[in-house]
SETOR-747797 format. One record per atom (N, C-alpha, C): residue in three letters; chain; residue number from 1; y, z, x. Coordinates in nm, 2 decimals, always signed. Each point is the difference from the previous one (the first is absolute). Layout:
% residues N
SITE  aa ch   i  north     up   east
SITE ALA  A NUM      Y      Z      X
...
This chain:
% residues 177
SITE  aa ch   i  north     up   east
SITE UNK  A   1  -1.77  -9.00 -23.26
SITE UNK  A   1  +0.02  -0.05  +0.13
SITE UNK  A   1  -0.10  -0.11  +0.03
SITE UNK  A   2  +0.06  -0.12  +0.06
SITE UNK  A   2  -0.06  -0.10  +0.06
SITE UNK  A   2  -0.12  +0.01  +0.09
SITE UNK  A   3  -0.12  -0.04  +0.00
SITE UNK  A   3  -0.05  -0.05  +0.12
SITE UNK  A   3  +0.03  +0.00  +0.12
SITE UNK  A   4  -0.01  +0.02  +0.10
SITE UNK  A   4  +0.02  -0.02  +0.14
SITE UNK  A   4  -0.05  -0.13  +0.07
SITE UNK  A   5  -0.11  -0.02  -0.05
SITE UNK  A   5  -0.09  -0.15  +0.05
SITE UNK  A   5  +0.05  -0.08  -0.08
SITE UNK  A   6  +0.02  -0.04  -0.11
SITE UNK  A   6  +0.00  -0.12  -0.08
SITE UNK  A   6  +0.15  +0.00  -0.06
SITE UNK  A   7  +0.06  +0.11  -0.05
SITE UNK  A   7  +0.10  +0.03  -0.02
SITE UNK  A   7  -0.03  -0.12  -0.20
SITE UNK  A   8  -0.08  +0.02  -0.04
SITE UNK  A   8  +0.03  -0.01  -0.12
SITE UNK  A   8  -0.08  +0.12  -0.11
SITE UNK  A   9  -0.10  +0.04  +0.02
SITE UNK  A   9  -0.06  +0.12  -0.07
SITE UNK  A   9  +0.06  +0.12  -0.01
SITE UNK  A  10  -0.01  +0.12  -0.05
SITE UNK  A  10  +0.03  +0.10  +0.01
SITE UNK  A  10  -0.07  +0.05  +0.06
SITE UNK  A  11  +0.08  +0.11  +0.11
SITE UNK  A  11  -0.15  +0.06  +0.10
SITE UNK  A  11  -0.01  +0.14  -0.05
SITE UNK  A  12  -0.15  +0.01  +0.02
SITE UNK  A  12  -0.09  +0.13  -0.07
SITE UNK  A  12  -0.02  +0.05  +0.09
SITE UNK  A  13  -0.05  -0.01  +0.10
SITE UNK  A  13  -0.04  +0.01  +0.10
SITE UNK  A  13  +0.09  +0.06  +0.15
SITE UNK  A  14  +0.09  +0.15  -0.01
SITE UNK  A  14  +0.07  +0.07  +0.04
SITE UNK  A  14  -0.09  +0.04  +0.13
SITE UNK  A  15  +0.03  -0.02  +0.17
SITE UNK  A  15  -0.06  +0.08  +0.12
SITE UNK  A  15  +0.11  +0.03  +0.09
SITE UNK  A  16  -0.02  +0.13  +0.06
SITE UNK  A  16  +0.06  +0.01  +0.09
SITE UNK  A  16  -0.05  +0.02  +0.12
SITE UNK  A  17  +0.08  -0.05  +0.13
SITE UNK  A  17  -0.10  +0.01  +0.08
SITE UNK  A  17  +0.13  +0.09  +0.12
SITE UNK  A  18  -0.05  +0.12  +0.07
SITE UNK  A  18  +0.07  +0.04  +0.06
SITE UNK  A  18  -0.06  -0.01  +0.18
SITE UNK  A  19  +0.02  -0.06  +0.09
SITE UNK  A  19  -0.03  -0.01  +0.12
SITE UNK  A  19  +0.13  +0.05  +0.12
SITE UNK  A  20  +0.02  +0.12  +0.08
SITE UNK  A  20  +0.03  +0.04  +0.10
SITE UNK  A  20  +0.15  +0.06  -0.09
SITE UNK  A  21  +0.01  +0.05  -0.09
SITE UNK  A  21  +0.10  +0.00  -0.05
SITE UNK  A  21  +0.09  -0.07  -0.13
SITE UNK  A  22  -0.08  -0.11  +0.05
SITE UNK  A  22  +0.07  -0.11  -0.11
SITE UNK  A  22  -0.04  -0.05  -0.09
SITE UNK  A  23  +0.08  +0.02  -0.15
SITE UNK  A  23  -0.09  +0.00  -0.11
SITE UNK  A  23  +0.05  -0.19  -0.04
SITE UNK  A  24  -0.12  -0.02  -0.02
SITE UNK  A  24  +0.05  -0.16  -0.10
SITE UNK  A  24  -0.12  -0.03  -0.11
SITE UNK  A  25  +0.08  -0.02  -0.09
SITE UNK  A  25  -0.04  +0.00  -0.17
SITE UNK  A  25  -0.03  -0.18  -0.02
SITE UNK  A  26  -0.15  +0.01  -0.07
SITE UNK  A  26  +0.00  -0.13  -0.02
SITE UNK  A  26  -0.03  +0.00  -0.20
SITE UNK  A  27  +0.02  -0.08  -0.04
SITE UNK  A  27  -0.01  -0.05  -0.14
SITE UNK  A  27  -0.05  -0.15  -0.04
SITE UNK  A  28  -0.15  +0.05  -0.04
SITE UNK  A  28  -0.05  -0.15  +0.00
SITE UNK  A  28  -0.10  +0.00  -0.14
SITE UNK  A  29  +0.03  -0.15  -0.08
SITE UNK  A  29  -0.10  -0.02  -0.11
SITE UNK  A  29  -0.13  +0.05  -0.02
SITE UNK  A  30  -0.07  +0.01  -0.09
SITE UNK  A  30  -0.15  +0.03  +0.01
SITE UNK  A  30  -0.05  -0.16  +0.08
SITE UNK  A  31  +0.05  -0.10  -0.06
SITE UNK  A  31  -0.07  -0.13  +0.03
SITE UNK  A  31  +0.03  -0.06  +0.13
SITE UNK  A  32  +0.12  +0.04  +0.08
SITE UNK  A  32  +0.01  +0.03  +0.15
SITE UNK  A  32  -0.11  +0.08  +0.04
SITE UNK  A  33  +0.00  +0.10  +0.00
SITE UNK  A  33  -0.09  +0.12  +0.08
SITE UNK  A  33  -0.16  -0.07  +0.00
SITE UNK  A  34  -0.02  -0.04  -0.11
SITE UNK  A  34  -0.12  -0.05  -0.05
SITE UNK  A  34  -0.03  -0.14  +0.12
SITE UNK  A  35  +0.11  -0.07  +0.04
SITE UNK  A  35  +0.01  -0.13  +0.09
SITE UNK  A  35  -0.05  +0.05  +0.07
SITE UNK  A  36  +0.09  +0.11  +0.09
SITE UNK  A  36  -0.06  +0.04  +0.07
SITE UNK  A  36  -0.11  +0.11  +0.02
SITE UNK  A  37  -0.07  -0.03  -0.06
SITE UNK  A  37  -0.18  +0.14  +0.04
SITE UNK  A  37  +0.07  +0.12  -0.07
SITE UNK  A  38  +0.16  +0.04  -0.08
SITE UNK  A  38  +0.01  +0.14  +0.01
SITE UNK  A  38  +0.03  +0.12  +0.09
SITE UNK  A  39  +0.05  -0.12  +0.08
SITE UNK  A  39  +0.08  +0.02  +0.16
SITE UNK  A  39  +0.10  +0.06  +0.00
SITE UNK  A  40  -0.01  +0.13  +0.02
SITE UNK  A  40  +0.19  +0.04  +0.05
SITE UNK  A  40  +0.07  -0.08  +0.11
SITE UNK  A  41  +0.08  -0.08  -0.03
SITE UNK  A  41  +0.08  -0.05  +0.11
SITE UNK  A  41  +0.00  +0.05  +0.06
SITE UNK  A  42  +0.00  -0.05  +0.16
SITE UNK  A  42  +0.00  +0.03  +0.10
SITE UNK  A  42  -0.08  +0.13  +0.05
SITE UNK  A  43  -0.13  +0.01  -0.03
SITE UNK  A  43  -0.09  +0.12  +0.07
SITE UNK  A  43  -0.11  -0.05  +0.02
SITE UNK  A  44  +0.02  -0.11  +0.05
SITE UNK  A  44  -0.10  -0.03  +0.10
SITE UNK  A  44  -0.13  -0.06  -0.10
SITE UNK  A  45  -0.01  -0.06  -0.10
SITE UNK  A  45  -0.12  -0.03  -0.09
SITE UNK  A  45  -0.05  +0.17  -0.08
SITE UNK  A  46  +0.07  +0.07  +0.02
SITE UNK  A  46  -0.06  +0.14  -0.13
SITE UNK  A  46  -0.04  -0.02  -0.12
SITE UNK  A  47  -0.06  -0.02  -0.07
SITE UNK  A  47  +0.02  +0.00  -0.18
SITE UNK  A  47  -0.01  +0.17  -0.05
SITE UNK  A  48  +0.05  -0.07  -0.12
SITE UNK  A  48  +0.02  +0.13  -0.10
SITE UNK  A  48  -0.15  +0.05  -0.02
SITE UNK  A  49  -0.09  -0.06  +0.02
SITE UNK  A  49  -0.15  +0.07  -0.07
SITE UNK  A  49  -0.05  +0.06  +0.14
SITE UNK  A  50  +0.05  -0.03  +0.13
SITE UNK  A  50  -0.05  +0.03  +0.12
SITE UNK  A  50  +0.03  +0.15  -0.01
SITE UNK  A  51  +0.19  +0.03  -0.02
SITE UNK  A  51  +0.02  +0.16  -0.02
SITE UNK  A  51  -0.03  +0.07  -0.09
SITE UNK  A  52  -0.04  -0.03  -0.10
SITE UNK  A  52  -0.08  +0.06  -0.11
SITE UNK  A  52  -0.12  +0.02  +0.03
SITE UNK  A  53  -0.11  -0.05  +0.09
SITE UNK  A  53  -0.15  -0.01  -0.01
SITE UNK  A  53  +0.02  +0.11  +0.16
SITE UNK  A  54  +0.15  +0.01  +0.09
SITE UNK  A  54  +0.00  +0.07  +0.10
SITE UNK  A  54  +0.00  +0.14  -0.03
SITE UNK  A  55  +0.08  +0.03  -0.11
SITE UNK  A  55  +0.02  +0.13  -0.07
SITE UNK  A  55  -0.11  +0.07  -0.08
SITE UNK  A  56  -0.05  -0.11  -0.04
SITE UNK  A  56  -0.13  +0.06  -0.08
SITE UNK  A  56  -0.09  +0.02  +0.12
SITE UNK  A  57  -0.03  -0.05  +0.07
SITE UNK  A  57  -0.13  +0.05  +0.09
SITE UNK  A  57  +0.04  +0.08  +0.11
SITE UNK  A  58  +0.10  +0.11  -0.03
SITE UNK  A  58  +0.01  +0.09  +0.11
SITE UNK  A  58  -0.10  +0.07  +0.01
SITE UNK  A  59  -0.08  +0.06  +0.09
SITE UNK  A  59  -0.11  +0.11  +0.04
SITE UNK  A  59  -0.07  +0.05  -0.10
SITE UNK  A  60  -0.10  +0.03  -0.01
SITE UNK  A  60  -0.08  +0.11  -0.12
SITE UNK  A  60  +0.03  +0.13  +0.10
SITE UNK  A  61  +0.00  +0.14  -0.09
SITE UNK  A  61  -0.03  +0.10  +0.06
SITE UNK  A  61  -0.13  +0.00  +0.03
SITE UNK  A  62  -0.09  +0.02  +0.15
SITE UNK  A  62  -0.14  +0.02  +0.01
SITE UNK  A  62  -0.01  +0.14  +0.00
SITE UNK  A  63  -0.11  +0.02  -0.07
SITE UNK  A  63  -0.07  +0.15  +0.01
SITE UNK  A  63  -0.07  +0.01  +0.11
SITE UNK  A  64  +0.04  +0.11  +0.04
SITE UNK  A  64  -0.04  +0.06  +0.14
SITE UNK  A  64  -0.15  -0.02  +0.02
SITE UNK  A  65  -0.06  +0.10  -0.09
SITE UNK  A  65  -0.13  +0.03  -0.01
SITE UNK  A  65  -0.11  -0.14  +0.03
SITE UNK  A  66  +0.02  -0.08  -0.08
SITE UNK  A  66  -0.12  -0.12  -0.07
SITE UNK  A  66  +0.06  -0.12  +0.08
SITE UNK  A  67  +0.13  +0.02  +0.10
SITE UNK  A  67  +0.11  -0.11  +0.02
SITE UNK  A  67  -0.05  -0.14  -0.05
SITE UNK  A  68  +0.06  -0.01  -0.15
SITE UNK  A  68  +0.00  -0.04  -0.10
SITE UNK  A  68  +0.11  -0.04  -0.04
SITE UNK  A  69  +0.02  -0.09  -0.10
SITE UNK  A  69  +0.18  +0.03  -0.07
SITE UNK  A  69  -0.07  +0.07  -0.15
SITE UNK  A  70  +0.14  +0.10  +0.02
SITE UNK  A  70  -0.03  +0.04  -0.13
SITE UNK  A  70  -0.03  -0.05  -0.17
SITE UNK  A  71  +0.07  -0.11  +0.03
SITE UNK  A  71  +0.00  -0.08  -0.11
SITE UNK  A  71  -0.15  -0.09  -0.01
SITE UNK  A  72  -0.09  +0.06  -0.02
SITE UNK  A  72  -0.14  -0.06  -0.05
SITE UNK  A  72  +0.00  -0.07  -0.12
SITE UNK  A  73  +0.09  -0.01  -0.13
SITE UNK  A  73  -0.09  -0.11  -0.11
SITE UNK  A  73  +0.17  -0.09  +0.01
SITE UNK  A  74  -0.09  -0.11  -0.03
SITE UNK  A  74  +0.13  -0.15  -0.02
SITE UNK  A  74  +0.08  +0.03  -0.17
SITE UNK  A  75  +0.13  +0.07  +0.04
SITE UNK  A  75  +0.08  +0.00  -0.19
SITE UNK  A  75  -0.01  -0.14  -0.03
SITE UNK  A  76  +0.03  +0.00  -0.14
SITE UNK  A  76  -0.03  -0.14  -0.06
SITE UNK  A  76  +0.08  +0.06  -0.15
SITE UNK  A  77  +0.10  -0.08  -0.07
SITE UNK  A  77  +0.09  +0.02  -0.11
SITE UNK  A  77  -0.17  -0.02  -0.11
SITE UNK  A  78  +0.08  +0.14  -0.06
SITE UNK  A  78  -0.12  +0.00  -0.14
SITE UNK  A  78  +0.01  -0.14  -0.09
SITE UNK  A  79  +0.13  -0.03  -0.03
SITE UNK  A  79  +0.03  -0.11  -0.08
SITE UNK  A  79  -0.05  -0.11  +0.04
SITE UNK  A  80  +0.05  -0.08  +0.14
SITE UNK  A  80  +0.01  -0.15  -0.02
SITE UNK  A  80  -0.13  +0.00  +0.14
SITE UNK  A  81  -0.04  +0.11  +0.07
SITE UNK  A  81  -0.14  -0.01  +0.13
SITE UNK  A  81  +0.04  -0.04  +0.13
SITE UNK  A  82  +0.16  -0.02  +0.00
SITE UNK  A  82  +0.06  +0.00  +0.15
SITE UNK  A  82  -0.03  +0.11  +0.07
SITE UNK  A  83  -0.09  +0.00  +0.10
SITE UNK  A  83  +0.01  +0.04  +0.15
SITE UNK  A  83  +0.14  +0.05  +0.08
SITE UNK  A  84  -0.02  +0.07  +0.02
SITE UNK  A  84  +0.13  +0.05  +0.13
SITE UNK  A  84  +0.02  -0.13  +0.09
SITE UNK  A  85  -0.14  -0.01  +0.05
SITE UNK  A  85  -0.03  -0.09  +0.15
SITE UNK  A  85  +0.05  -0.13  -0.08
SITE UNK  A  86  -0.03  -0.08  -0.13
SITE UNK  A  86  +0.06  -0.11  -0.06
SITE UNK  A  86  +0.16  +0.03  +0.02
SITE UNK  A  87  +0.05  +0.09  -0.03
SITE UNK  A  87  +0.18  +0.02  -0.01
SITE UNK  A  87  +0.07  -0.02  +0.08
SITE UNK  A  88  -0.10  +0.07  +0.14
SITE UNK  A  88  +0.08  -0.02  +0.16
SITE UNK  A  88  +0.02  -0.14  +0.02
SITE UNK  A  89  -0.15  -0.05  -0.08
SITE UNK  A  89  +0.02  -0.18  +0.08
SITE UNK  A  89  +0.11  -0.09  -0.08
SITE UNK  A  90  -0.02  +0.03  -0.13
SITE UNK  A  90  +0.09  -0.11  -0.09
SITE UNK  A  90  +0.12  +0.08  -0.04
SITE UNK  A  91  +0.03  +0.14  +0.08
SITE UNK  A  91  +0.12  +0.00  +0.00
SITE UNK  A  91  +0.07  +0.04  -0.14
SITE UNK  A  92  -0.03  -0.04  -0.11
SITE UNK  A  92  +0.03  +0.09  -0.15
SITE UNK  A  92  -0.12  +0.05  -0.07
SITE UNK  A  93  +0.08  +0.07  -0.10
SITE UNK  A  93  -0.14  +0.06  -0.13
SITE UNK  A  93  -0.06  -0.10  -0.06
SITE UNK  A  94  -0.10  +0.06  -0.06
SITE UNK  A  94  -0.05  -0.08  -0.13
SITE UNK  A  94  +0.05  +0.03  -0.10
SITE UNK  A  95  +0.06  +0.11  -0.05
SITE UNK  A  95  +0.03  +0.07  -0.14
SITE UNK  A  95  +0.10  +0.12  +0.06
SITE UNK  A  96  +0.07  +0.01  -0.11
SITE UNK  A  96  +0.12  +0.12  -0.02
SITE UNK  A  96  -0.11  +0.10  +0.07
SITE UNK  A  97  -0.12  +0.04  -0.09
SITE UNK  A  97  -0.12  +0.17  +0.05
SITE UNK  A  97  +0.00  -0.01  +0.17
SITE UNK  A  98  +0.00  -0.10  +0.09
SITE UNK  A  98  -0.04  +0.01  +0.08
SITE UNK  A  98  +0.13  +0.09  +0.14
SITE UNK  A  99  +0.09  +0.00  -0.08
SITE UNK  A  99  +0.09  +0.15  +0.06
SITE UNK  A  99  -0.03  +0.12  -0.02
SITE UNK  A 100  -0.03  +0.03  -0.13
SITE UNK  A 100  -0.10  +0.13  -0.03
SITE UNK  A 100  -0.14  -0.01  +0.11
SITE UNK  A 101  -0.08  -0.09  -0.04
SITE UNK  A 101  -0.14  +0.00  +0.08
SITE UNK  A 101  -0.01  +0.03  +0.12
SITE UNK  A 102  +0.16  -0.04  +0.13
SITE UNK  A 102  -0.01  -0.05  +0.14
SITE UNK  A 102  +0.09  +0.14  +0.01
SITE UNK  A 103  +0.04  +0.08  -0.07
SITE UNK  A 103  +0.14  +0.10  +0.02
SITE UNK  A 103  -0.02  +0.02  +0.13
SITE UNK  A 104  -0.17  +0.12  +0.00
SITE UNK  A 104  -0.01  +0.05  +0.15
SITE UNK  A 104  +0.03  -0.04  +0.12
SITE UNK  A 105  -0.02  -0.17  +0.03
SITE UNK  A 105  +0.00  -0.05  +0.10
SITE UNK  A 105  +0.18  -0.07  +0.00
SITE UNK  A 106  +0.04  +0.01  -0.10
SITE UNK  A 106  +0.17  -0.08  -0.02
SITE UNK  A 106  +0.05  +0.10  +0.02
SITE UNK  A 107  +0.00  +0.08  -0.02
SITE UNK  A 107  +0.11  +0.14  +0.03
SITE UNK  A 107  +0.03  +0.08  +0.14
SITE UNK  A 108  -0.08  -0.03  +0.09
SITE UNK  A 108  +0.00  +0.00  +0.17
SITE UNK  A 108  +0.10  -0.06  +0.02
SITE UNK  A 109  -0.07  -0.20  -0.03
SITE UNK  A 109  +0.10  -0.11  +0.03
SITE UNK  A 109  +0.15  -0.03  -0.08
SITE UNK  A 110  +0.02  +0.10  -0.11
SITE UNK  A 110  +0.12  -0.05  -0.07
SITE UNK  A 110  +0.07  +0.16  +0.11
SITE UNK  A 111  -0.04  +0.08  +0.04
SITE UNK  A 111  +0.08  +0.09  +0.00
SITE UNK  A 111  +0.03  -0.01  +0.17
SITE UNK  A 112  -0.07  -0.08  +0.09
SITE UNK  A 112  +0.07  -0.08  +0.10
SITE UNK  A 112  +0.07  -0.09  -0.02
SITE UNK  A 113  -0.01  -0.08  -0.06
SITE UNK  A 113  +0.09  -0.11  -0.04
SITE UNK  A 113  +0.19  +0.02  -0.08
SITE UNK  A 114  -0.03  +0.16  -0.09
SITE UNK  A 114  +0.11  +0.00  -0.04
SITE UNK  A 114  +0.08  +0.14  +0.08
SITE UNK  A 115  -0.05  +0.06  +0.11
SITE UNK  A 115  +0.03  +0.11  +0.04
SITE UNK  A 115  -0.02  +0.10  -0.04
SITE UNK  A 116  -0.14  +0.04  +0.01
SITE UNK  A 116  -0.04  +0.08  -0.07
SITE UNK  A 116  +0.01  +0.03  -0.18
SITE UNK  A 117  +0.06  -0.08  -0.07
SITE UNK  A 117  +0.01  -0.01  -0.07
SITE UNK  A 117  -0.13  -0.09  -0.08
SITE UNK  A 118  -0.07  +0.06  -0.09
SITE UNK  A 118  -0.13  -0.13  -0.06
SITE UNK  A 118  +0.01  -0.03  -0.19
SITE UNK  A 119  +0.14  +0.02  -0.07
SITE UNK  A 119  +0.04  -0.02  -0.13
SITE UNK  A 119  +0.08  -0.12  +0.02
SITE UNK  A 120  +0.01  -0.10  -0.06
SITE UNK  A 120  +0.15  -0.09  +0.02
SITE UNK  A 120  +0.05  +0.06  -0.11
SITE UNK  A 121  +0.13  +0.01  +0.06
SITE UNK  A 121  +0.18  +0.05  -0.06
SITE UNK  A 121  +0.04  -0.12  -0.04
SITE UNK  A 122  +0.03  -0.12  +0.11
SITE UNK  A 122  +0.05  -0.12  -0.11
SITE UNK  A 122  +0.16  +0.06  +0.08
SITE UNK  A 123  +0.05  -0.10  -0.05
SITE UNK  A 123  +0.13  -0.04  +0.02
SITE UNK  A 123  +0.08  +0.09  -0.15
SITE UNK  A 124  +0.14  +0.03  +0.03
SITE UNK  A 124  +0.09  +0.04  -0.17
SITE UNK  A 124  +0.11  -0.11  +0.01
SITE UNK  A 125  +0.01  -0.07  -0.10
SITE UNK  A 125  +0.09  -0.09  -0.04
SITE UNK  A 125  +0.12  +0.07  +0.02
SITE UNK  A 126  +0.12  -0.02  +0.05
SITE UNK  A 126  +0.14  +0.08  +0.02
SITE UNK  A 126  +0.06  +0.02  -0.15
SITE UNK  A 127  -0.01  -0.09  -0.08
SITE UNK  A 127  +0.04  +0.00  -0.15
SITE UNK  A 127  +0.00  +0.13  -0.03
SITE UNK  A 128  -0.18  +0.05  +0.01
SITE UNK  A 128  -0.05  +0.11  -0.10
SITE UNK  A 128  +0.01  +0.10  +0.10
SITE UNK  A 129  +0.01  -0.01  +0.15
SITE UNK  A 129  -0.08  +0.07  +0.10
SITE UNK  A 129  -0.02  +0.15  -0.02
SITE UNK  A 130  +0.14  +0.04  -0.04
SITE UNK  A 130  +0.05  +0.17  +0.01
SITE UNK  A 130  -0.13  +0.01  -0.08
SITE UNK  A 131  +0.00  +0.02  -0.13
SITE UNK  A 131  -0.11  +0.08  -0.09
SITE UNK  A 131  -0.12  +0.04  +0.04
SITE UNK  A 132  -0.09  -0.13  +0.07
SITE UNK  A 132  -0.09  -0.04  +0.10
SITE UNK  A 132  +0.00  +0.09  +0.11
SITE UNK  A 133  +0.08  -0.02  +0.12
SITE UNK  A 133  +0.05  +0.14  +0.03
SITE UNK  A 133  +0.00  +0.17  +0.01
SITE UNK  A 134  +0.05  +0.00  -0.10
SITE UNK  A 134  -0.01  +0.12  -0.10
SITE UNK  A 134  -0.09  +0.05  -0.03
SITE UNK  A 135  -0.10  -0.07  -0.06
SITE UNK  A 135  -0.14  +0.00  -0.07
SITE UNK  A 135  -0.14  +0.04  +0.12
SITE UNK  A 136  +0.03  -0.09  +0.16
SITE UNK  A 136  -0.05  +0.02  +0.14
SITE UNK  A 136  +0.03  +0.13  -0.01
SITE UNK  A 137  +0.12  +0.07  +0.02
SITE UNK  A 137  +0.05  +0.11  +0.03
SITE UNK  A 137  -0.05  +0.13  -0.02
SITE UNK  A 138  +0.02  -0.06  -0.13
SITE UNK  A 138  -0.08  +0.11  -0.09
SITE UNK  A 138  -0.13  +0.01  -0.01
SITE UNK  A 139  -0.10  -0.06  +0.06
SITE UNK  A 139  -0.13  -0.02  +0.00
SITE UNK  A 139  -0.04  +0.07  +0.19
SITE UNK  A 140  +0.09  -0.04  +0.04
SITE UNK  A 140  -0.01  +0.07  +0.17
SITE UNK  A 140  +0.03  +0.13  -0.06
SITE UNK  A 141  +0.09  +0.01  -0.06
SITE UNK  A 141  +0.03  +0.18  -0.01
SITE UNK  A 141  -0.08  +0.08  -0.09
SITE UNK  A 142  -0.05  -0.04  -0.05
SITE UNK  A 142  -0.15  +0.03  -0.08
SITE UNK  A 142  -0.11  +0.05  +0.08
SITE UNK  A 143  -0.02  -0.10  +0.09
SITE UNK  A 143  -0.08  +0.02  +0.12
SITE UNK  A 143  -0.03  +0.12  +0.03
SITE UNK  A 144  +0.17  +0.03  +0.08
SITE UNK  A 144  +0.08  +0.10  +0.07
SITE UNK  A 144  -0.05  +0.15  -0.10
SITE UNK  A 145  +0.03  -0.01  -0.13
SITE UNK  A 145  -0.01  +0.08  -0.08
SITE UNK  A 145  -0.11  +0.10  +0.00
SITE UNK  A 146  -0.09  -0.09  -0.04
SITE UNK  A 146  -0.14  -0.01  +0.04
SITE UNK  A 146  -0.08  +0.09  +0.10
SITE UNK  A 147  +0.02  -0.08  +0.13
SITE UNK  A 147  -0.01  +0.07  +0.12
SITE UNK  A 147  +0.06  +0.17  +0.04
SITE UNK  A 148  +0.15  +0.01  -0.07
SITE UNK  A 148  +0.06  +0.11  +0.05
SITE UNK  A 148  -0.10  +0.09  -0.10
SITE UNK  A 149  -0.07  +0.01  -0.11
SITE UNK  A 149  -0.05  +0.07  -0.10
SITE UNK  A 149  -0.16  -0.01  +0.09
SITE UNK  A 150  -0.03  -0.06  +0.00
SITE UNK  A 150  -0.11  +0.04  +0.07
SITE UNK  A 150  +0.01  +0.09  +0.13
SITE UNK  A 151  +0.10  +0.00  +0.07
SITE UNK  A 151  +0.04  +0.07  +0.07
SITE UNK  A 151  +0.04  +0.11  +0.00
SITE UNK  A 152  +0.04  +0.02  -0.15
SITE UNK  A 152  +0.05  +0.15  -0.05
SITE UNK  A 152  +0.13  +0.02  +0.06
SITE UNK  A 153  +0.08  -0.14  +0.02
SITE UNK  A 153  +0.19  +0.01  +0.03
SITE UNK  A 153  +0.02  -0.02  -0.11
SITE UNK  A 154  +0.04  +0.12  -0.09
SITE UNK  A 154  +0.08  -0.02  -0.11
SITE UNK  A 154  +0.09  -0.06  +0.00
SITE UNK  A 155  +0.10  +0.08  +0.07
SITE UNK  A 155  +0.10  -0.02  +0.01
SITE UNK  A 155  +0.06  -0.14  +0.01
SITE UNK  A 156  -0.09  -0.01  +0.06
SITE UNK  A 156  +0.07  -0.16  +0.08
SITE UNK  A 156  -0.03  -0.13  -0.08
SITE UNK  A 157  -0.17  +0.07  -0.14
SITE UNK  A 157  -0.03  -0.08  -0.09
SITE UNK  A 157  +0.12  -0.02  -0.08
SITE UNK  A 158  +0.04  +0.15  -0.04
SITE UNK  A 158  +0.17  +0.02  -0.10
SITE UNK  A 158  +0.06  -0.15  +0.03
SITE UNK  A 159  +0.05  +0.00  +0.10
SITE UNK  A 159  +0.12  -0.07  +0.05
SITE UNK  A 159  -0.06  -0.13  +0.00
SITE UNK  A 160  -0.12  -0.02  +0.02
SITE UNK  A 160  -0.04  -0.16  +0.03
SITE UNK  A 160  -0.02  -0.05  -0.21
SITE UNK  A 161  -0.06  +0.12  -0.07
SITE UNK  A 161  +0.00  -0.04  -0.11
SITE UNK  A 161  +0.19  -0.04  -0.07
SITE UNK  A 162  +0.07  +0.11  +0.04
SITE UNK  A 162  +0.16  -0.04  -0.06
SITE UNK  A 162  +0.01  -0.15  +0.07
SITE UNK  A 163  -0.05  -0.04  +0.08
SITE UNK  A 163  +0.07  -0.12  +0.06
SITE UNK  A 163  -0.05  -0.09  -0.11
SITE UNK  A 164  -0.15  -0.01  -0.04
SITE UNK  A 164  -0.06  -0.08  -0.06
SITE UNK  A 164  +0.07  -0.05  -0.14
SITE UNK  A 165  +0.01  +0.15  -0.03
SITE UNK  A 165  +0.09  +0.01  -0.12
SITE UNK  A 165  +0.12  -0.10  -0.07
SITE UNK  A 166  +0.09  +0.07  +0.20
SITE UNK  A 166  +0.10  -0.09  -0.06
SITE UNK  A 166  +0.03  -0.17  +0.05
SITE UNK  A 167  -0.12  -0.04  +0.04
SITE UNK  A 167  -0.02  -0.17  +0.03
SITE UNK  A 167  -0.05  -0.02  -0.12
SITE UNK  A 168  -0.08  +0.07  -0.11
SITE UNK  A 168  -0.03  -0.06  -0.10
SITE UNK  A 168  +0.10  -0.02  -0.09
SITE UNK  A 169  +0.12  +0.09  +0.05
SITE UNK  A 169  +0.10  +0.03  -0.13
SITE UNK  A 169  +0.10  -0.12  -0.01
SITE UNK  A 170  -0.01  -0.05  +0.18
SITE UNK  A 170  +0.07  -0.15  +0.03
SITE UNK  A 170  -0.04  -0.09  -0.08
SITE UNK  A 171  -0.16  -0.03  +0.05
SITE UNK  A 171  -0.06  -0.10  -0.10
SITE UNK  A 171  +0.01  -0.01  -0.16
SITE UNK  A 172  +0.01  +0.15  +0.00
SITE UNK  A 172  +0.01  -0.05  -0.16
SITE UNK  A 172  +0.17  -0.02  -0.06
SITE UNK  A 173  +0.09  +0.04  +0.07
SITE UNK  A 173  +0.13  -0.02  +0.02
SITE UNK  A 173  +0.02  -0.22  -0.03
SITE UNK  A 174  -0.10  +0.01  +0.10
SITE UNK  A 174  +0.02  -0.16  +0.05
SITE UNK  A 174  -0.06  -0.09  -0.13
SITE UNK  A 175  -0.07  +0.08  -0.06
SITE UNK  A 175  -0.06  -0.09  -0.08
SITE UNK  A 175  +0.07  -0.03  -0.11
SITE UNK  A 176  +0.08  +0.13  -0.07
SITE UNK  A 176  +0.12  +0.05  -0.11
SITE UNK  A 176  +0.10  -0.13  +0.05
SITE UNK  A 177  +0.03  +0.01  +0.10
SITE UNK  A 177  +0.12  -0.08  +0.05
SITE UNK  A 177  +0.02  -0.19  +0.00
């Protein structure tokens, strides 16, 4: 897909913006966005690092007692010595470790951000999708499995394990095939 501003680049750079109902989709180069500060069209001067540094600094829990934030020592990635408080400002990592190192504080913010959800799933290619699918499926029903056994629902384990069974019996069907 083309650019929207220049109409010669390919645009990377996918937003949508929904106001009173009405959704409009913009698609613009990195070297557009970049013209502009990193500007979502039309919001008024926003940049991309303004909602990212908004999301990161939502509230500390304060402790009642000491009214304090709980969070007393500054994390800092063992590897490369990035700071939390460096990340919010510049907006990326230093190193791959520093998703391990920041989990505690990313996993709040990824799990507003994706709907309660804080793992990325990623998109499934339609080519391969079913298997992928399948594989999700079977991994929620596992879950399920799980749970009913700790709960001492056999029965209901029985039935969630046959299901497992026979999604595996697809996949391996699918693979033969």
């Amino acid at each position: 897909m083309k650019c929207q501003e220049c109409g010669q680049r390919q645009a990377t750079l996918h937003f949508t913006k929904i106001i009173n109902g009405k959704k409009t989709e913009f698609h613009i180069c990195e070297h557009c966005a970049k013209e502009k500060g990193e500007q979502f069209p039309g919001s008024n001067s926003f940049s991309i690092h303004q909602l990212l540094s908004g999301l990161l600094h939502f509230e500390q829990p304060i402790n009642a007692e000491q009214g304090k934030s709980t969070e007393n020592t500054e994390l800092s990635c063992e590897k490369c010595g990035m700071t939390y408080e460096q990340f919010t400002r510049v907006g990326r990592f230093g190193c791959a470790d520093c998703y391990q190192n920041f989990d505690s504080k990313l996993e709040p913010l990824l799990k507003r951000v994706h709907s309660g959800n804080h793992v990325h799933a990623g998109k499934i290619p339609v080519r391969i999708g079913g298997g992928i699918q399948l594989k999700r499926e079977i991994d929620s029903l596992k879950k399920n499995l799980r749970a009913h056994i700790e709960q001492e629902e056999f029965e209901l384990a029985a039935e969630v394990r046959d299901q497992i069974r026979l999604l595996e019996k697809q996949i391996n069907n699918q693979g033969e095939g």
